[in-house]
TIMARVO-997332 format. One line per field, with one value per residue (C-alpha): residue number from 0; x, y, z; chain. Coordinates in nm, 2 decimals. Layout:
REM TIMARVO-997332
pos <- NUM | ...
c1 <- X | ...
c2 <- Y | ...
c3 <- Z | ...
unit <- A | ...
REM end
This chain:
REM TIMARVO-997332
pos <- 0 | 1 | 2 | 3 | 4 | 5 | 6 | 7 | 8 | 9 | 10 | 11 | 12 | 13 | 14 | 15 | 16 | 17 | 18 | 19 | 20 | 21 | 22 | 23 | 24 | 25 | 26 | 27 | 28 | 29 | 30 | 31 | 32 | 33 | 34 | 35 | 36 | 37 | 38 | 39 | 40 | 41 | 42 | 43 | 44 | 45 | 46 | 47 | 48 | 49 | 50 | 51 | 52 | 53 | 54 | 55 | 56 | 57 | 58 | 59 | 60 | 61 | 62 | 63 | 64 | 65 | 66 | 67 | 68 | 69 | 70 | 71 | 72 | 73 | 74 | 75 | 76 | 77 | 78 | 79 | 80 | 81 | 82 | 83 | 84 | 85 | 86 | 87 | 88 | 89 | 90 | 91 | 92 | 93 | 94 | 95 | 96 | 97 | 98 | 99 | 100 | 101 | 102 | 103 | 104 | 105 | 106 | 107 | 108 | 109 | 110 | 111 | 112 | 113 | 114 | 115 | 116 | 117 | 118 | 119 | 120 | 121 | 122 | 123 | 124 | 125 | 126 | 127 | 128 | 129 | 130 | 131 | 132 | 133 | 134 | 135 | 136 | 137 | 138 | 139 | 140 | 141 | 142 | 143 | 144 | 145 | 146 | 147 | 148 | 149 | 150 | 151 | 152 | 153 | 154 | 155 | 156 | 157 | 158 | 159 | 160 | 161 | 162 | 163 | 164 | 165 | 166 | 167 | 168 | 169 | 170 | 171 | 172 | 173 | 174 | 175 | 176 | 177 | 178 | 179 | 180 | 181 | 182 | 183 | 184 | 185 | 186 | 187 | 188 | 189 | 190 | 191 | 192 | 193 | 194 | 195 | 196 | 197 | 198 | 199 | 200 | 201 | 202 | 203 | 204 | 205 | 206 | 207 | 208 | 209 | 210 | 211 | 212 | 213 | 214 | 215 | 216 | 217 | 218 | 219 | 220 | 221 | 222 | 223 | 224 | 225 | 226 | 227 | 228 | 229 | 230 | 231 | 232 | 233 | 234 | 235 | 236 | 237 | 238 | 239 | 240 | 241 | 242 | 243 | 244 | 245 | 246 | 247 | 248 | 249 | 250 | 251 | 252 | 253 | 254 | 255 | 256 | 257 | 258 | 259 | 260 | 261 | 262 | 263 | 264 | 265 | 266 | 267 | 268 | 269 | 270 | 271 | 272 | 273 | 274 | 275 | 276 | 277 | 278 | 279 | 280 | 281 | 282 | 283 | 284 | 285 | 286 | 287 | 288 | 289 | 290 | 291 | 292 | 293 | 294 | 295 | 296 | 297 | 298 | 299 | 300 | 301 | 302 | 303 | 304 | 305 | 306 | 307 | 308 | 309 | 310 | 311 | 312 | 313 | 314 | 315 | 316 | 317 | 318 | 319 | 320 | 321 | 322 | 323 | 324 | 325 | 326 | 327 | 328 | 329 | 330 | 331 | 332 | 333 | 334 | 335 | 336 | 337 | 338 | 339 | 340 | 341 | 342 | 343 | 344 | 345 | 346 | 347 | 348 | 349 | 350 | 351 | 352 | 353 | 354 | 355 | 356 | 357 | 358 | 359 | 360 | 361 | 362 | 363 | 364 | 365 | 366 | 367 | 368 | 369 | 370 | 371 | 372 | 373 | 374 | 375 | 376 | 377 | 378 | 379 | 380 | 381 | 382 | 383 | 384 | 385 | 386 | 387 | 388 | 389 | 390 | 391 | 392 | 393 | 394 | 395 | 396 | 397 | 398 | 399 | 400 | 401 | 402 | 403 | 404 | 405 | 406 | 407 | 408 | 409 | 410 | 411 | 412 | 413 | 414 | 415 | 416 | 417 | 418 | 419 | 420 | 421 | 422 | 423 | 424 | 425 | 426 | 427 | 428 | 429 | 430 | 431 | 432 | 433 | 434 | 435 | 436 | 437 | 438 | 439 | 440
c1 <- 0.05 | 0.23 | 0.59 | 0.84 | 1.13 | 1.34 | 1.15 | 1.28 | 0.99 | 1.11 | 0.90 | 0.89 | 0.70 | 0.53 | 0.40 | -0.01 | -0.10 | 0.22 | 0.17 | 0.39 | 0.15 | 0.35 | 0.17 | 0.32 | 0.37 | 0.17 | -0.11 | -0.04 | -0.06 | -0.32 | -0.51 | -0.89 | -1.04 | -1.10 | -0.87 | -0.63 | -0.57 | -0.30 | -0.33 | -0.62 | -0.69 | -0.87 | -1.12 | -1.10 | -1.00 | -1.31 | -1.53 | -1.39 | -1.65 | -1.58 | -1.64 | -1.97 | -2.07 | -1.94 | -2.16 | -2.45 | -2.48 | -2.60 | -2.27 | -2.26 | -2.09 | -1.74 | -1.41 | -1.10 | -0.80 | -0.46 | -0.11 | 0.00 | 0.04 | -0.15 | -0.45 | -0.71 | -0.73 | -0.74 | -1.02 | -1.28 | -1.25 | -1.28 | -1.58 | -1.75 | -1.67 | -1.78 | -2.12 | -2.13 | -2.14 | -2.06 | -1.76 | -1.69 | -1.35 | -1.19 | -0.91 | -0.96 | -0.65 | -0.72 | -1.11 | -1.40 | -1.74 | -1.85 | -1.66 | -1.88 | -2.20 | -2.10 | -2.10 | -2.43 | -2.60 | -2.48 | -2.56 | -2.89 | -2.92 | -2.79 | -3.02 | -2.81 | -2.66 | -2.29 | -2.00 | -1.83 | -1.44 | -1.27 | -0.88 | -0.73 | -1.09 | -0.90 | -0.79 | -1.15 | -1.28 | -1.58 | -1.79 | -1.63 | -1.74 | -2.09 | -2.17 | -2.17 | -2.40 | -2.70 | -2.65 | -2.51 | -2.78 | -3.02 | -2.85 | -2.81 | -2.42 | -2.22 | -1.89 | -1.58 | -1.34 | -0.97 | -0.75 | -0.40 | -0.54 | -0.73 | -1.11 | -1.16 | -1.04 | -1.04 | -1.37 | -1.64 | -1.91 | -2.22 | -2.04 | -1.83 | -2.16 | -2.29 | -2.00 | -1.83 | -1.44 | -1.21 | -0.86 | -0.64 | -0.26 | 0.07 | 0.14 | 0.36 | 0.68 | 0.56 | 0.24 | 0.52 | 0.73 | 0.47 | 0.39 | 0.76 | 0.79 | 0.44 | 0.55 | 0.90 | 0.75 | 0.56 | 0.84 | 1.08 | 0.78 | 0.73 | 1.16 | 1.23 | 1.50 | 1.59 | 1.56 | 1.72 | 1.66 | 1.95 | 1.86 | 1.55 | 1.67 | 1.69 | 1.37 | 1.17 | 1.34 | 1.27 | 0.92 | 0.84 | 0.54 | 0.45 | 0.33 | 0.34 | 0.65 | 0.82 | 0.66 | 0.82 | 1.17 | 1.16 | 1.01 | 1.29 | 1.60 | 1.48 | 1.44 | 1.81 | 1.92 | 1.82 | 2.15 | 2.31 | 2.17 | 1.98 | 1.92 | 2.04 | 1.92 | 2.11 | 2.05 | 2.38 | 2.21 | 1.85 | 2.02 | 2.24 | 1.99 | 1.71 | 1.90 | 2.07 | 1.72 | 1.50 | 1.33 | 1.20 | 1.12 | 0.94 | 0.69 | 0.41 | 0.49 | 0.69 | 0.94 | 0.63 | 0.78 | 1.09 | 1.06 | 0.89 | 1.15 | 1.45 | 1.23 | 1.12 | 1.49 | 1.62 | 1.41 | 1.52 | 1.89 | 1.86 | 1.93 | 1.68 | 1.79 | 1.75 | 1.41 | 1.32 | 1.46 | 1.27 | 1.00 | 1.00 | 1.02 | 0.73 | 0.50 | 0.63 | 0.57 | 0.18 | 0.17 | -0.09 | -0.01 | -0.24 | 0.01 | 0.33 | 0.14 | 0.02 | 0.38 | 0.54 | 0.27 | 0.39 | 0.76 | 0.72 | 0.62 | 0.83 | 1.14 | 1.08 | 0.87 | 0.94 | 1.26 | 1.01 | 0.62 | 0.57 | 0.67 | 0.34 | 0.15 | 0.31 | 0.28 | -0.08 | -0.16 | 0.02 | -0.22 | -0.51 | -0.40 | -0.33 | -0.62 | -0.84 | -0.59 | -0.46 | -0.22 | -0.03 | -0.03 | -0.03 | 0.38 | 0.47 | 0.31 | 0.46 | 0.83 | 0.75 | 0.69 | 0.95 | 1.23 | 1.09 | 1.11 | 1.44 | 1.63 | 1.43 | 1.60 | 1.53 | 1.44 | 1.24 | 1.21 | 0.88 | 0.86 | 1.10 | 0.88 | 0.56 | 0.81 | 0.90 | 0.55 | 0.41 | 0.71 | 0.66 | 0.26 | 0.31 | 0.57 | 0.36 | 0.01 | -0.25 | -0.17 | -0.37 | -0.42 | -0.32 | -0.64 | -0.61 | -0.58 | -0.93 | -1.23 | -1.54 | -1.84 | -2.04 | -2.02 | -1.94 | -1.65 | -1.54 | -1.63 | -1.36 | -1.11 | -1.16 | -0.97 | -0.89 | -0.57 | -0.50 | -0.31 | -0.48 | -0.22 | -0.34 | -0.39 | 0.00 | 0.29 | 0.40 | 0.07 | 0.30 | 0.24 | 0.49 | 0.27 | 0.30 | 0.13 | 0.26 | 0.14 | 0.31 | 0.50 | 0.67 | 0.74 | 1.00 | 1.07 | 1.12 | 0.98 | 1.08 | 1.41 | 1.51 | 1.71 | 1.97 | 1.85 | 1.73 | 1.38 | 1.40 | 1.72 | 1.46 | 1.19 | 1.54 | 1.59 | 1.24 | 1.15 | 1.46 | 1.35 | 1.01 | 1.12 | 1.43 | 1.60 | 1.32 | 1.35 | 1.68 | 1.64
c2 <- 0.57 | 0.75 | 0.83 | 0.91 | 1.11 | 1.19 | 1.48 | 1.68 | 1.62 | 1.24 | 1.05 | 1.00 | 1.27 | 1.10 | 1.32 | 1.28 | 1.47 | 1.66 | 1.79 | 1.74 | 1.51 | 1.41 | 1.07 | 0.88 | 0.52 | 0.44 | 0.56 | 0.46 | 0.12 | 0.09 | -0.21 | -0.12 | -0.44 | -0.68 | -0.98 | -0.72 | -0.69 | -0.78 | -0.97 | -0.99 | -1.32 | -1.35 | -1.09 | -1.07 | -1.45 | -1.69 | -1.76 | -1.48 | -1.31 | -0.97 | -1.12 | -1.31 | -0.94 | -0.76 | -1.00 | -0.96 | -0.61 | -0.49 | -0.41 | -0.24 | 0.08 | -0.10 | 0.04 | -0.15 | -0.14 | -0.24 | -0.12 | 0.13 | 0.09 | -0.23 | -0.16 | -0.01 | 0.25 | 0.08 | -0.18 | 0.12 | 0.24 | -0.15 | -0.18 | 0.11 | 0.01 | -0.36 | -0.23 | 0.11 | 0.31 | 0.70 | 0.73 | 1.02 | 1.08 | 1.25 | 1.27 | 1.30 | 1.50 | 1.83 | 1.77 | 1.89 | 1.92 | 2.14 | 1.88 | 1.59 | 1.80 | 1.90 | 1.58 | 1.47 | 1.73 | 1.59 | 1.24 | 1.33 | 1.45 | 1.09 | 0.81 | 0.55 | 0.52 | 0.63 | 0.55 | 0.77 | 0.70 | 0.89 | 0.79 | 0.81 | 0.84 | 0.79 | 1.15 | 1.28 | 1.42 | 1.30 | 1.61 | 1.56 | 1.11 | 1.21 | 1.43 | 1.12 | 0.93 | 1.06 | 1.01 | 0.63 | 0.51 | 0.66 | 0.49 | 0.81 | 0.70 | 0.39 | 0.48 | 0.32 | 0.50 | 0.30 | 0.33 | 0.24 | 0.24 | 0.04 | 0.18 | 0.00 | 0.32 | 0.60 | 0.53 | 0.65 | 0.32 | 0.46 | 0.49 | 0.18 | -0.01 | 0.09 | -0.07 | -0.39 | -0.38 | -0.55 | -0.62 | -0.62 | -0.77 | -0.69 | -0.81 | -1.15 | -1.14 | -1.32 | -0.99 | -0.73 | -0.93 | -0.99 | -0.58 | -0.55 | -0.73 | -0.56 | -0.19 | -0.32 | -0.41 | -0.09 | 0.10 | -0.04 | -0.03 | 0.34 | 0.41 | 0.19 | 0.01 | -0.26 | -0.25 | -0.55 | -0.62 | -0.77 | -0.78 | -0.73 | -0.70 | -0.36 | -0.26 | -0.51 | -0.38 | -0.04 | -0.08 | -0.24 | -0.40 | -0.09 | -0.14 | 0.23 | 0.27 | 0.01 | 0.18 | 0.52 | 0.37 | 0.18 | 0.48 | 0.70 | 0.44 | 0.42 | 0.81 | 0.84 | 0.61 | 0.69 | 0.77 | 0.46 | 0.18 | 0.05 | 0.02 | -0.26 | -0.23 | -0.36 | -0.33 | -0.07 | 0.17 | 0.16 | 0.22 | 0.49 | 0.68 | 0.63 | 0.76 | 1.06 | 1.14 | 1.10 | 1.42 | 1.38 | 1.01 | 1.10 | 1.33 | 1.24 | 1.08 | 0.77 | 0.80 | 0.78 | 0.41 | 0.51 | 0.82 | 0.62 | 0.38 | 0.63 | 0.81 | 0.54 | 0.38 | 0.74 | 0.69 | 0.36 | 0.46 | 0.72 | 1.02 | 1.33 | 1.52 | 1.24 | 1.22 | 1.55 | 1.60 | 1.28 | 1.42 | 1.78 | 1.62 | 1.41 | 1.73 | 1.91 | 1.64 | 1.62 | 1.27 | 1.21 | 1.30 | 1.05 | 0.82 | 0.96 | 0.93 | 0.61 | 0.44 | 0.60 | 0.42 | 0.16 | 0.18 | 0.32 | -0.07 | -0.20 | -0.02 | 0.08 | -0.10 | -0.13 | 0.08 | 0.34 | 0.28 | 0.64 | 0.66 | 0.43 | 0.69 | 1.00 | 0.82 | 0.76 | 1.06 | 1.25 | 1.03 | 1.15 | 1.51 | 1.48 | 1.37 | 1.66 | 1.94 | 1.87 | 2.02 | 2.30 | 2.29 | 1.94 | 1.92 | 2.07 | 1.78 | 1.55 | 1.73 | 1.68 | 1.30 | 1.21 | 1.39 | 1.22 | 0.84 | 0.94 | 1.00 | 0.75 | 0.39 | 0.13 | -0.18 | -0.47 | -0.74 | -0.71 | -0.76 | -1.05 | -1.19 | -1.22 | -1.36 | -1.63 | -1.73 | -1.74 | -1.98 | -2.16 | -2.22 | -2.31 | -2.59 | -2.73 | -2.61 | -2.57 | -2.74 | -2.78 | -2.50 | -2.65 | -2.73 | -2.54 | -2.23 | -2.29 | -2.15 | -2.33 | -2.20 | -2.49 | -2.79 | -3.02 | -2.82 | -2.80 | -3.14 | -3.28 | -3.02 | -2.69 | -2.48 | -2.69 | -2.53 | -2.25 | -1.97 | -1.63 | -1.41 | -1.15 | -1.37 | -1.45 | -1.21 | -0.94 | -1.04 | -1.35 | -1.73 | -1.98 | -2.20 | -2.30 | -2.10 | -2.26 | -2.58 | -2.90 | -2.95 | -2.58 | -2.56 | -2.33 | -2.18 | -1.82 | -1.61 | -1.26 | -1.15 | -0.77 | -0.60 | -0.41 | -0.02 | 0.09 | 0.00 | -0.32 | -0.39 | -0.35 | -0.57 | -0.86 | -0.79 | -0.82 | -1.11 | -1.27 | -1.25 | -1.46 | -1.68 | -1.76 | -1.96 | -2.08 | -1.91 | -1.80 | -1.42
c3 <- -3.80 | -3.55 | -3.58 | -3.24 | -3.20 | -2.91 | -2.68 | -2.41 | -2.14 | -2.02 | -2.27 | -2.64 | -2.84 | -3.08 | -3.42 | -3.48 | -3.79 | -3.82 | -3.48 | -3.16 | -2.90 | -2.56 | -2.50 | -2.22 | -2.35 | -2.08 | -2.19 | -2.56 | -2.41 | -2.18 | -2.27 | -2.46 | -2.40 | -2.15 | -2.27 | -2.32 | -1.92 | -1.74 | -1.40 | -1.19 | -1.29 | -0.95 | -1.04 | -1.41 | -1.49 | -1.69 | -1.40 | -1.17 | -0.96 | -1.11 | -1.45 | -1.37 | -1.28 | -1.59 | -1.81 | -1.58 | -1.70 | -1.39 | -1.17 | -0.86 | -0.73 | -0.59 | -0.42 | -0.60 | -0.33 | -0.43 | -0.48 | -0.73 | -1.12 | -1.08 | -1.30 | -1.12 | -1.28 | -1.65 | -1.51 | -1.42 | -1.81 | -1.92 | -1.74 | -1.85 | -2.29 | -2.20 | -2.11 | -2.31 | -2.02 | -1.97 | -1.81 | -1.61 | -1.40 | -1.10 | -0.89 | -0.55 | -0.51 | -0.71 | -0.69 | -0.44 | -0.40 | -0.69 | -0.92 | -0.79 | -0.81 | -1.17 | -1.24 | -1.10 | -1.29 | -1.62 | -1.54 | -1.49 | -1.82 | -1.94 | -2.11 | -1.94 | -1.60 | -1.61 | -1.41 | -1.20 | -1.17 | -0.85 | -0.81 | -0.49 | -0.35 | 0.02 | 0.00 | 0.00 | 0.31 | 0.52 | 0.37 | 0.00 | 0.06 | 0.20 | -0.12 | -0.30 | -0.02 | -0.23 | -0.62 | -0.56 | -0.33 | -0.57 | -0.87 | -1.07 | -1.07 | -1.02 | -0.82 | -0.93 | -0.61 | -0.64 | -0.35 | -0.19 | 0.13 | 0.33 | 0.26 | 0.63 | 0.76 | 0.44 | 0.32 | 0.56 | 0.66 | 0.49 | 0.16 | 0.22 | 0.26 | -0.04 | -0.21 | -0.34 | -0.22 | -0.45 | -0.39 | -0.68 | -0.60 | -0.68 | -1.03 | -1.10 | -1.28 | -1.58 | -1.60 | -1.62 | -1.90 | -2.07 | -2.08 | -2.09 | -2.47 | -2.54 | -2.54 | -2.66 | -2.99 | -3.03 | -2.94 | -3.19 | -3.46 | -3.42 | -3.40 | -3.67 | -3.56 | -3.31 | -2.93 | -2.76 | -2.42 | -2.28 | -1.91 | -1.76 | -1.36 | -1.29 | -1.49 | -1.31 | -0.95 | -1.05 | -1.09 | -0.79 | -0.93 | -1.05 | -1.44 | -1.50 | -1.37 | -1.53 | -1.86 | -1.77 | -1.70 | -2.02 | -2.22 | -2.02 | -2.13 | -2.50 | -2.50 | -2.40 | -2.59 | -3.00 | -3.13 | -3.25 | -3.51 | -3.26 | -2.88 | -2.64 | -2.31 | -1.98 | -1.59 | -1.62 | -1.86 | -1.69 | -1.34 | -1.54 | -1.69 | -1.44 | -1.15 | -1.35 | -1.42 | -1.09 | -1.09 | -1.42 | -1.39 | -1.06 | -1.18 | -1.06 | -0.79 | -0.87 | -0.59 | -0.30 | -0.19 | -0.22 | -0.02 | 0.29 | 0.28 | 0.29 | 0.59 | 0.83 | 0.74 | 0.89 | 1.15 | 1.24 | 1.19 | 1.48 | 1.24 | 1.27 | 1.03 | 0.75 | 0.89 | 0.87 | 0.50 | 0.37 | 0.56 | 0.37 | 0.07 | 0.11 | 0.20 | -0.09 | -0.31 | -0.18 | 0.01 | 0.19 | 0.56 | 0.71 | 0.51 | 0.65 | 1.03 | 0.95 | 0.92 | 1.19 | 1.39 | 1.27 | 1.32 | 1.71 | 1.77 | 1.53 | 1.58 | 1.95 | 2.11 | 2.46 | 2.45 | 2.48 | 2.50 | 2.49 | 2.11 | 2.06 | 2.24 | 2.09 | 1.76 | 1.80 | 1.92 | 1.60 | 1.35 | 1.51 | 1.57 | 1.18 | 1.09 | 1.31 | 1.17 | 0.81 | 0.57 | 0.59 | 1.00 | 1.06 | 0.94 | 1.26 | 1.41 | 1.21 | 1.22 | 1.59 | 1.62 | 1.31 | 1.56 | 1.87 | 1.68 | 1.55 | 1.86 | 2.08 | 2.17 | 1.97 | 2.01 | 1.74 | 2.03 | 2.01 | 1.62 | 1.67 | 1.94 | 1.71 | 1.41 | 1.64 | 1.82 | 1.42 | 1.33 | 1.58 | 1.52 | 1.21 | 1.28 | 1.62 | 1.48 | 1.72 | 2.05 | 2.30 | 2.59 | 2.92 | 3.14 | 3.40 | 3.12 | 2.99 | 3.02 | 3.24 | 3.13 | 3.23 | 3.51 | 3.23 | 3.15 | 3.52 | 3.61 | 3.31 | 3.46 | 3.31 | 3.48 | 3.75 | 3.96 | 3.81 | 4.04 | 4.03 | 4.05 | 4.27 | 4.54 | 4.59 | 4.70 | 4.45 | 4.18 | 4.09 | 4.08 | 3.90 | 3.69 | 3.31 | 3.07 | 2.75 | 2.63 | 2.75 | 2.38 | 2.40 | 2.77 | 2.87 | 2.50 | 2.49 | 2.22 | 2.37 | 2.41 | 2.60 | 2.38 | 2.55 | 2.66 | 2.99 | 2.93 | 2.87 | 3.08 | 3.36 | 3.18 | 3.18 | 3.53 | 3.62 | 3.44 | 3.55 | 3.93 | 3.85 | 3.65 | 3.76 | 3.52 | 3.34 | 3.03 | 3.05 | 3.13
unit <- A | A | A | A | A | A | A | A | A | A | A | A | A | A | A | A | A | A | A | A | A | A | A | A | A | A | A | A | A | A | A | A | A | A | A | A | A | A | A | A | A | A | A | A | A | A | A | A | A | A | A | A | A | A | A | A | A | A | A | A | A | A | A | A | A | A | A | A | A | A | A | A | A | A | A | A | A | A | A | A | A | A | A | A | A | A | A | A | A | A | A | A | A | A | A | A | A | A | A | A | A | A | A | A | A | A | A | A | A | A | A | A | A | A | A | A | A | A | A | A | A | A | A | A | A | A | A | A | A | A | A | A | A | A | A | A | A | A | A | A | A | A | A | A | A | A | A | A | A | A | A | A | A | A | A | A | A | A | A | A | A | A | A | A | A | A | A | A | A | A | A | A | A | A | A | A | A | A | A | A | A | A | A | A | A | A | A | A | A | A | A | A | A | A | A | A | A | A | A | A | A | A | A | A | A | A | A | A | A | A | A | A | A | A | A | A | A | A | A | A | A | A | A | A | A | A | A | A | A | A | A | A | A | A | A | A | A | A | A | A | A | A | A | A | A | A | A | A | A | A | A | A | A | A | A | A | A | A | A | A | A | A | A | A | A | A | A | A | A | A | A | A | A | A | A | A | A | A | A | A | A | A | A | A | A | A | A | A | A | A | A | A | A | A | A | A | A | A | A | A | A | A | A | A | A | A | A | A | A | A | A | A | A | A | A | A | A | A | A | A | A | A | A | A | A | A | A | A | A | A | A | A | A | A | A | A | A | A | A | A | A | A | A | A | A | A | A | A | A | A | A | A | A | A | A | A | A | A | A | A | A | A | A | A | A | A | A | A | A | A | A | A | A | A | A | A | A | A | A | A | A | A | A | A | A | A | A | A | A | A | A | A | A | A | A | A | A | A | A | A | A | A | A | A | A | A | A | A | A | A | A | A | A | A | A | A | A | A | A | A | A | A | A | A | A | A | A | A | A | A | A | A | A | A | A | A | A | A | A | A | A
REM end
């Protein structure tokens, strides 16, 4: 049996054979059989297409996309003991070519068919994704590849058609819990004495959804926490010791959501310098720089919007220049655009805009398009009134004709609101000399 014992490395050293092992409880708990997994049920559940495939025997390569510390990971290894498979693994961000072909060459020495495991197959590069084209068409490997991102856009099209995409979701409350109680039990059986779990809130907040993680915090709190006759467990210890002991808790990379939040919040906020710090601390810490260009993107609508449409363009233009450059050069370009977002004007009107119109769908569902809106294809549809009236703009003074665009239910409602910078104190003004009082401008 093992036995544990407080360690200095952030997780309980547990003693195998009279011999110091540092096994993350993790890994110690990582389910080895298929009823053993957690969540999924989608996938994995009785009936679930992934599990009609599993007993078919005959599975094909696949790309499982989700979040972190969701199980992806766990499910390639599952699949390969269900069927006896050769399991072979990689990550795609301290691996290359010559791994993969190193690979291949062994596989080909194999009676069976074995599976080939890449995490964080997104980080790959076309060249490093095309050396696989080959040995998965042929069938001398089926590719596993899991990914955080959307394979849409990280996974080159000839190697996303010969796949199956899965998307495995966020797990439930009741999922981590359940895992919670799990490694609870081991733990206390290998420490010999009691670990009560008093509250369960900040454990569950830490983690995000993040099964690992909420393994490391609770591996972390127990580690800390050895001394007395037993260990109690409370949201003020676990935000105690977790925050006193970030670095260490973050190895590996735990801190990547929170790090993106503190930097597009920085952003947001209108301070550069935040931006820039977050920003270093994320290319030290190896993210993925078409991640970090990817959400500032997304915050130059968001955030700015029509303050400043340039910051879409500027944005835009830094993802692609990204992805043609790479690390280390490509953080000037990022420094660049992170600066420009931060000291831009804001503005979310256009965030609030869409926020509203979907609202509003959903309580009016789909009304009818006014007639003279529609689209007359045919004589039928113009003879019953397809666009019948309808003002072409350009053929009235200043491109402008006052007619109803909305249907007859929602007339007059106004989903866009000008915040107030220069920008869009000139959209307000110019709005408001069309439309009058219509819609309140």
């Amino acid at each position: 049996m093992l036995r544990s014992r407080s360690g200095q490395s952030g997780y309980l050293v547990f003693m195998v054979m009279n011999k110091q092992v540092n096994i993350p409880l993790a890994e110690l708990l990582r389910p080895r059989r298929l009823e053993d997994y957690l969540g999924q049920e989608h996938l994995v559940g009785k009936d679930a297409i992934l599990s009609q495939v599993i007993n078919s025997g005959n599975i094909p390569s696949m790309i499982f996309w989700g979040p972190p510390g969701v199980g992806k990971t766990t499910l390639a290894h599952l699949i390969a003991g269900q069927l006896g498979r050769s399991f072979f693994s990689l990550s795609a961000i301290n691996s290359g070519v010559k791994d993969i072909r190193d690979i291949f060459e062994k596989a080909r020495g194999l009676q069976d068919q074995p599976i080939l495991f890449i995490d964080e197959i997104h980080r790959f590069s076309k060249s490093q994704q095309d050396s696989l084209l080959g040995a998965v068409e042929q069938g001398l490997v089926i590719l596993i590849g899991a990914t955080t991102e959307n394979p849409s856009f990280e996974v080159i099209s000839p190697l996303l058609s010969r796949c199956q995409v899965y998307i495995l979701k966020d797990l439930e409350v009741h999922h981590l819990l359940t895992l919670l109680e799990k490694a609870r039990r081991y733990c206390e059986a290998q420490i010999g004495k009691p670990i009560i779990i008093e509250e369960t809130d900040a454990l569950l907040r830490i983690s995000g959804g993040d099964a690992r993680k909420l393994l490391n915090a609770l591996e972390l709190v127990i580690q800390t926490g050895q001394k007395g006759d037993d260990i109690l467990i409370s949201n003020d210890k676990v935000l105690s010791v977790v925050q006193k002991n970030l670095a260490l808790y973050d190895k590996g990379g735990e801190m990547h959501y929170d790090l993106i939040s503190a930097f597009i919040k920085s952003m947001r906020g209108s301070d550069p310098n935040a931006a820039v710090y977050y920003l270093a601390r994320m290319i030290e810490g190896g993210e993925d720089p078409l991640f970090i260009a990817r959400r500032m993107v997304v915050l130059a609508s968001e955030d700015i919007g029509n303050a400043n449409p340039n910051a879409l363009l500027l944005a835009t233009n830094c993802f692609q220049a990204v992805h043609l450059i790479g690390y280390p050069e490509c953080r000037l370009i990022l420094s660049q655009t992170a600066i420009y977002l931060a000291t831009s004007p804001k503005s979310n009107a256009s965030y609030l805009a869409i926020q509203k119109a979907e609202k509003l769908i959903r309580q009016t569902g789909d009304l009818p398009v006014p007639l003279h809106l529609r689209n007359a294809p045919t004589n039928l549809m113009k003879d019953i009134g397809y666009g019948k009236d309808y003002k072409y703009a350009h053929d009235f003074e200043g491109n402008f004709a006052d007619q109803e665009f909305l249907p007859e239910k929602i007339l007059g409602t106004k989903l866009y609101d000008p915040q107030d910078n220069q920008r869009e104190n000139d959209l307000r003004k110019y709005l408001r000399q069309r439309w009058k009082g219509k819609y309140g401008y």
